[in-house]
Each structure stands twice: as C-alpha cells, then as structure tokens.
N, C-alpha and C positions, 0 to 999 in steps of 0.2 A: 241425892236425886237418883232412880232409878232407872235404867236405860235398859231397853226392849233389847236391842242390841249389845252384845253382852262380847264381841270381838274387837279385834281392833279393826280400823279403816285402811282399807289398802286397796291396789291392784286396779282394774279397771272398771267406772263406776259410766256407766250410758245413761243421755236423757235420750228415747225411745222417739222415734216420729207419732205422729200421733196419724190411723189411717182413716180414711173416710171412705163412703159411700158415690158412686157418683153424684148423686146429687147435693154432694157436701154436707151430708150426715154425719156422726163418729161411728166407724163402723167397729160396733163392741166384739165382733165374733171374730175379725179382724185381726183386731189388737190381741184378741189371746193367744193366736197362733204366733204374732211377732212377739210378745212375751216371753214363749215357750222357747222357742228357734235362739234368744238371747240370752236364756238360761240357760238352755244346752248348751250354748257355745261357750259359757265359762264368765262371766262376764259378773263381778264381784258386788254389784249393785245398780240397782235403775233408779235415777232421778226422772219423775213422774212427770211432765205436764212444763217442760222447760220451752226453751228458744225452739229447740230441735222441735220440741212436738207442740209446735205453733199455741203453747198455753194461752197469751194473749189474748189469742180470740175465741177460747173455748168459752163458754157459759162456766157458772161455779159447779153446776151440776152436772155437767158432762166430766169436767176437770175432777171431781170427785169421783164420777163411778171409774174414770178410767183408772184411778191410784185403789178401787177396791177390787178391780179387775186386776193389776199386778200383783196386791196381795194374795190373793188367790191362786193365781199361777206360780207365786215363788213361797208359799207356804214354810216362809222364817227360814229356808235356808239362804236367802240374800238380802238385805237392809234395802227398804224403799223409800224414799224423799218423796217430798210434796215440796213443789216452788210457789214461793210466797212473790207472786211480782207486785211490781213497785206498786204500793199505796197511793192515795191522795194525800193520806195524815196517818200520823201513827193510829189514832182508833180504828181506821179500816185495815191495818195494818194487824193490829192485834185480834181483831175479829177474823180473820182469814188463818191465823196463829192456832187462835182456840179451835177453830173448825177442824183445820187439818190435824190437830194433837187426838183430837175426838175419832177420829176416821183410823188414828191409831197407824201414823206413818213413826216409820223409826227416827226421821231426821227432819229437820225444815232448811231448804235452802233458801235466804232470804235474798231474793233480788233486788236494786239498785230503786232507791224509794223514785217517786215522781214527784218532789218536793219542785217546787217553784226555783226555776234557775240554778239548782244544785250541781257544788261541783265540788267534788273532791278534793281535788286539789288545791284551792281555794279557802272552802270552807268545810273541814271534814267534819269537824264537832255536829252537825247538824247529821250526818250519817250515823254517828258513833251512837249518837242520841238515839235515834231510830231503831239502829240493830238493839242496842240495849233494853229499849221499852217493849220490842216485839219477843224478844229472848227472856226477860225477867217476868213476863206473864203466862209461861208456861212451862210444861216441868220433860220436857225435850232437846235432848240437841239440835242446835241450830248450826249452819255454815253462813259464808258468805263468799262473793265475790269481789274480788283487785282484777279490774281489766284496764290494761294497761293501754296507753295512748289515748285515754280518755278522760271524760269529765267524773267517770269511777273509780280513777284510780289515786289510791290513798296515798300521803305520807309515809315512811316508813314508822315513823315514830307517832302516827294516828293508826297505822297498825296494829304493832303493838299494841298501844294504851287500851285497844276493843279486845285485844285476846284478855289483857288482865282485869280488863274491868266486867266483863261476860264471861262468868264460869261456864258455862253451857257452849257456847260457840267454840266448839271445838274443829272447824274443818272451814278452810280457805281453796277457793279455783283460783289458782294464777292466771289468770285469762290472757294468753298473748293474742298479738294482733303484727301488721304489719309496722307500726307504729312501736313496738313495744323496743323499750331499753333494757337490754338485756342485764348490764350490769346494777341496775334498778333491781331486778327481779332475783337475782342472786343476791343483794344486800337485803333485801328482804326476806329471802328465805332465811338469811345467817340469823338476822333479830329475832326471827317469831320460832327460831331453834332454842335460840337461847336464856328465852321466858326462863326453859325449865320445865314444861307444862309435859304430862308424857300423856299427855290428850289432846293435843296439838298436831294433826294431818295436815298435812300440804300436797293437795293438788294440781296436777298442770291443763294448762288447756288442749289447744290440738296440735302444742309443737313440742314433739318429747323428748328429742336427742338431748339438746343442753339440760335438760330439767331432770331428767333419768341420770343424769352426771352427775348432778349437784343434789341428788339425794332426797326428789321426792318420793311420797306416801302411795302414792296411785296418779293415776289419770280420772278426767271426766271429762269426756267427749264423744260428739253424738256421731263426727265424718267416718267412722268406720261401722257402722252401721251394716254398711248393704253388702262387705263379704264378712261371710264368719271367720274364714281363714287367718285376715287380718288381725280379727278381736283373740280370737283364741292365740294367735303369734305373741301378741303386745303381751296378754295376759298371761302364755309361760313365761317370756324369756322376763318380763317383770317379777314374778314371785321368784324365781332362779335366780335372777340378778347377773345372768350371762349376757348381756346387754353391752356391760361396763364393769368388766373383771376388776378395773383397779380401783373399784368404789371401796373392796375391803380392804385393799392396803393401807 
C-alpha cells in the first residue's frame, strides 16, 4: 500500500476551528489565513473538519472544500486528515471513505459510528467491524479514537485485535476526559507497543503531562488553538523530549 505521506507521525497534530461569516456562512478566505497562522506556528499536521471545527454540521460540500483549502495552504509539507463522523451503517461509512481518499487526504480519522445503542465497552466487535470495513475499502491510512469514560472506549484486548486485524489503521487518540482511568490508558498504551507494529502512533488528547511520560507519538488537540505561543512551546519541547529528560533513561 502506497502512502502520500512518506514520514513518520509525530509532534502536534490540530483539528482547526472551522470560521464562519456572520451570517453562519464558512468563511473560505478566513480559514486560509487560519491555515497559514497554524503552519507557521509549527504545528505537524491538521485534522480537517473534527469536533473542534463543528464538522457535524458542515454540509459534505463545505467539509470537502475546507480539507482542499488546507491542502493548498500546506502544500505536502504537513499530512492533512479528513474525519469520517459516525455513519448510519457501514455503506455510508464507506462512501464518505472513498470520497475523502479521492480528494486525496493523507490520513482518515474514523469517528465513533452512530450504530444503534453502541457501546464499547459492552459490545466492541460491532466497532472493530466498522473500523475494519471502512479501512479495507480503501488504500489509506486510517486512525481511530479510545475516548475514555465513555460508551467509546474500547477493551484493551478489542484494541489490540483492531491494530492486528487493520493493517492500514495505523494512528489511535487517547482521548481523556474527566472520567478517564488513568491506569487504563497506560495499560493500553503498554499493549498496542507491544504488537510490534513500527506503524503503530499513539496519540494523546488535551492532557499531556502523564501521556508525554509514558511515551507518546504526538498530541492531537484543538484547546491550544488561539495562542501560537502555546502550539509552537508543546511542539519544541515535544520533538526535544526536554519535557521529561528521564524518558531516555
């Protein structure tokens, strides 16, 4: 399988606000000035059309010109995602897959399907299933999300089984919350290390101390956004690893 994106994943990955017009337009001349502003600031990849930039309620066609408006302004020096939000059924699922592979996003991040009563925790196979059918119908890397304290967040051991059984999904957000078990997300992290896979990324959400510890891949999160100071901070002392000097010991 052939991947646009030809680095590895790391450092800090933003989903972008999405801006509008007064009159709740997207405002497209907008968004390229915020593009520009988050490239300069260093910021190692944009996830297109997420929570942060209200995708939900975009149109498909709005949600599509804004992910060919990023490409344009980051012209292949940063890898751009397209978010796949939750489906009805995997055929809507897959259709929104091929779309975005076509529009020629580096990555798909699949969000949490809208399956009837779904819960992870509960019944993961019906996710595993989903991530699987929407990842084996095109020839892209896909991610996914573990958001913890919720009805999305997986077994350890239905984690795993989706890294080995999806060659392609190669990139997980740890998603904390207030809710989240910490020692959970550390037992997790140890299993999906120890696949073996060396295409296997680990992401954290918007709490980085404990996670920058325990030796993730990057961040992806949208709350630092509105100073660059912040983005451009996480993103040296991240690639430095002067964070947490005794990660190398």
């Amino acid at each position: 399988m052939g991947y646009k994106w030809k680095e590895k994943w790391g450092g800090i990955i933003v989903p972008p606000i999405t801006c509008f017009t007064p009159d709740l337009n997207v405002d497209y001349d907008a968004l390229k000035t915020h593009f520009r502003y988050l490239i300069n600031s260093g910021v190692c990849g944009m996830a297109v059309g997420g929570h942060t930039g209200e995708g939900e309620t975009l149109k498909i066609e709005e949600r599509n010109r804004i992910i060919e408006i990023a490409q344009e302004e980051a012209k292949g020096r940063i890898p751009i995602a397209g978010m796949l939000h939750g489906a009805l059924n995997y055929e809507e699922g897959i259709e929104q897959a091929k779309v975005l592979e076509k529009i020629g996003v580096d990555y798909i991040n699949i969000l949490s399907p809208n399956l009837y009563l779904f819960d992870a925790r509960q019944a993961p196979e019906q996710g595993i299933e989903y991530h699987k059918a929407i990842a084996r119908a095109i020839n892209i890397p896909v991610g996914m999300h573990q958001v913890y304290g919720t009805a999305n967040e997986y077994p350890t051991t239905s984690l795993v089984k989706m890294f080995k059984e999806i060659d392609n999904l190669i990139k997980v957000k740890l998603a904390t919350g207030p809710s989240c078990l910490w020692h959970k997300l550390e037992a997790d992290m140890r299993a999906l290390r120890a696949i073996g896979r060396d295409n296997v990324y680990l992401f954290t959400g918007g709490t980085f101390l404990p996670t920058f510890a325990w030796g993730v891949d990057g961040a992806g999160t949208g709350y630092e956004l509105a100073k660059r100071d912040v983005v451009e901070s996480l993103h040296f002392f991240f690639l430095r690893s002067e964070l947490f000097p005794f990660q190398k010991s």
